[in-house]
C-alpha positions as CSV (number, residue, x, y, z in Angstrom):
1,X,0.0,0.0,0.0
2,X,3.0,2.1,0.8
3,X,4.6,1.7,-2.3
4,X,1.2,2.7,-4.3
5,X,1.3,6.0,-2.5
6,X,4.8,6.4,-3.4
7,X,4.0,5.8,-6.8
8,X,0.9,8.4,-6.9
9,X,3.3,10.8,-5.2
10,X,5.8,10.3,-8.0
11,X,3.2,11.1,-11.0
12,X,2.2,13.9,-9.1
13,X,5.8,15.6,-8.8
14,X,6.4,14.5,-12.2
15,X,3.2,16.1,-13.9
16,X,3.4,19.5,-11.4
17,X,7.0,19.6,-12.6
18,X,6.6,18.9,-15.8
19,X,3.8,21.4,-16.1
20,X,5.8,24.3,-14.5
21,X,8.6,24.0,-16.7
22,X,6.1,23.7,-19.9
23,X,4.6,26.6,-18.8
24,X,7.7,28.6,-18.3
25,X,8.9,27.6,-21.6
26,X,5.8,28.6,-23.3
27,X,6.1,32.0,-21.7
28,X,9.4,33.0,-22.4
29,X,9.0,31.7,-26.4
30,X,6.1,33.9,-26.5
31,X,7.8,37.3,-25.2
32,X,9.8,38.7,-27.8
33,X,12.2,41.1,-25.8
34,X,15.4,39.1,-26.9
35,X,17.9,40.0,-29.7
36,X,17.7,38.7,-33.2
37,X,19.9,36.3,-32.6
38,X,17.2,34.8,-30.8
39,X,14.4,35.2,-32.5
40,X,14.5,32.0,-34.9
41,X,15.0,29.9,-31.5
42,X,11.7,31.5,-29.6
43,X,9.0,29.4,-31.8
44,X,11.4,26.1,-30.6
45,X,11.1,27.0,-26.7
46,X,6.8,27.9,-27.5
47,X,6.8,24.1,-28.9
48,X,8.7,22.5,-26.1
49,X,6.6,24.3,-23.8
50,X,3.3,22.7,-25.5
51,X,4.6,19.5,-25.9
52,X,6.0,19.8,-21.9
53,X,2.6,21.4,-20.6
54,X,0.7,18.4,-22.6
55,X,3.1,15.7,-20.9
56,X,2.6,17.2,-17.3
57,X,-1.1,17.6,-18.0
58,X,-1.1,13.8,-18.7
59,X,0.7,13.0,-15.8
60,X,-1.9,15.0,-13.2
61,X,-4.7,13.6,-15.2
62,X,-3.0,9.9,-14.0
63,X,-2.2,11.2,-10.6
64,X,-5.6,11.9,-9.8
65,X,-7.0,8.7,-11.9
66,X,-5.1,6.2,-9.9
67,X,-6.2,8.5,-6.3
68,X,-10.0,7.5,-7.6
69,X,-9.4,3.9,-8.6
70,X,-6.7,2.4,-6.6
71,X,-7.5,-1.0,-8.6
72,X,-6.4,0.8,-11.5
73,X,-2.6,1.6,-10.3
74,X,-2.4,-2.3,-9.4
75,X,-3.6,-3.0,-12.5
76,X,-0.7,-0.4,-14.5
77,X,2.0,-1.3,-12.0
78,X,1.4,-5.5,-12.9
79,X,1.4,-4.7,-16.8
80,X,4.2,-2.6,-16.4
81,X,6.8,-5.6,-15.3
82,X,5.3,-7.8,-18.2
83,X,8.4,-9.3,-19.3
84,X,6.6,-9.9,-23.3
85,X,5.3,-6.6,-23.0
86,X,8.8,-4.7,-22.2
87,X,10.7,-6.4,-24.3
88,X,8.2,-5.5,-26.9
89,X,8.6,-2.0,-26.0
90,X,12.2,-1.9,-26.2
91,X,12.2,-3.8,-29.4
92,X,9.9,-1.0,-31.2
93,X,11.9,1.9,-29.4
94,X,15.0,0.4,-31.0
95,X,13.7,0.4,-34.3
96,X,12.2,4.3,-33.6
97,X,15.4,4.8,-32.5
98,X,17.4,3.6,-36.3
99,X,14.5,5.4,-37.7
100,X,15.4,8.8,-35.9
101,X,19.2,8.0,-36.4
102,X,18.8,7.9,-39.9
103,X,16.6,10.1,-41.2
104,X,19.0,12.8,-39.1
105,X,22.0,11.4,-41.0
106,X,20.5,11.5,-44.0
107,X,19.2,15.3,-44.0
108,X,23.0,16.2,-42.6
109,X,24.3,14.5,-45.7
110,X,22.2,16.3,-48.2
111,X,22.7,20.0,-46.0
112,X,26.5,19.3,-46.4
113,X,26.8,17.7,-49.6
114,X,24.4,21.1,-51.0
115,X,26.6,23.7,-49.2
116,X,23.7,26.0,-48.9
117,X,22.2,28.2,-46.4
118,X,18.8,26.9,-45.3
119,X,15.9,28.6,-44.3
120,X,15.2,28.6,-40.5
121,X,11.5,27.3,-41.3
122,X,12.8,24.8,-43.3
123,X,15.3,23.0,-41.2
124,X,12.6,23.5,-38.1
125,X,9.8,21.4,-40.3
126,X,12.1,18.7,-40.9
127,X,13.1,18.2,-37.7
128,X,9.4,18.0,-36.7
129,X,9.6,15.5,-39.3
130,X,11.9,13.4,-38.4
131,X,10.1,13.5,-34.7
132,X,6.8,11.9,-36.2
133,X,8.3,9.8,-38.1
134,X,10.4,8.7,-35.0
135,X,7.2,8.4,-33.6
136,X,5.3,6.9,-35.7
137,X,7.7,3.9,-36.5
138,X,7.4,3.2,-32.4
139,X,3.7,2.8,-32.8
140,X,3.9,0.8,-35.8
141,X,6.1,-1.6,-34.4
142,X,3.9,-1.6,-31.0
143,X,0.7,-2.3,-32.7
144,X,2.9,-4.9,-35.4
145,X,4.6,-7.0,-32.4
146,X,1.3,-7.1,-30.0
147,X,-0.1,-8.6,-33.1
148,X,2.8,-11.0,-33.7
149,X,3.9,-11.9,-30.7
């Protein structure tokens, strides 16, 4: 019983944490009072703030799901040391993982072999590219070895 309390305690750190730095973030992309040098790098700071605020939200949202239903943390806790079910998990994160690795290799190639300047806008979207994609390959490969395996 201890340990679930523990355990609530954690996601509740986590998501106020979490939260509070998102929120910071958010707020200090969103003030334009720093040099031009800056500027390009203030739209970054707004999205990690979003993506950090959405995170921390989740957490909370857990936090105060598992303080309703008890049954429901016992339930998370036992399927988290499934031993199919992590190695699944770190079997699809290593494939993200090549995914991410690669596509960032390949877009370094073509930025050095054209010897170009690129467009802040540009080089943002295909880093948010390469984070979906990343993204999506995990899910894939969740969804493809629950199926399989």
């Amino acid at each position: 019983m201890d340990n679930q309390k523990s355990y609530q305690s954690a996601e509740l750190i986590k998501g106020s944490v979490t939260l509070g730095i998102g929120i910071l973030l958010f707020v200090v992309g969103a003030i334009n009072f720093f040099s031009e040098v800056w500027r390009p790098y203030l739209h970054l700071l707004e999205g990690i703030g979003i993506f950090l605020i959405a995170v921390g939200g989740w957490n909370l949202v857990q936090y105060f799901r598992y303080k309703k239903n008890p049954d429901a943390l016992r339930k998370v806790r036992v399927e988290s040391m499934d031993e199919r079910r992590l190695w699944i998990q770190y079997r699809s994160g290593n494939n993200a993982f090549k995914v991410g690795v690669t596509l960032t290799y390949l877009f370094l190639l073509v930025v050095g072999a054209t010897e170009t300047n690129l467009s802040i806008d540009l080089v943002w979207w295909v880093l948010a590219g390469i984070v979906v994609a990343t993204t999506m390959t995990y899910v894939i490969f969740l969804a493809r070895y629950e199926r399989i395996y």
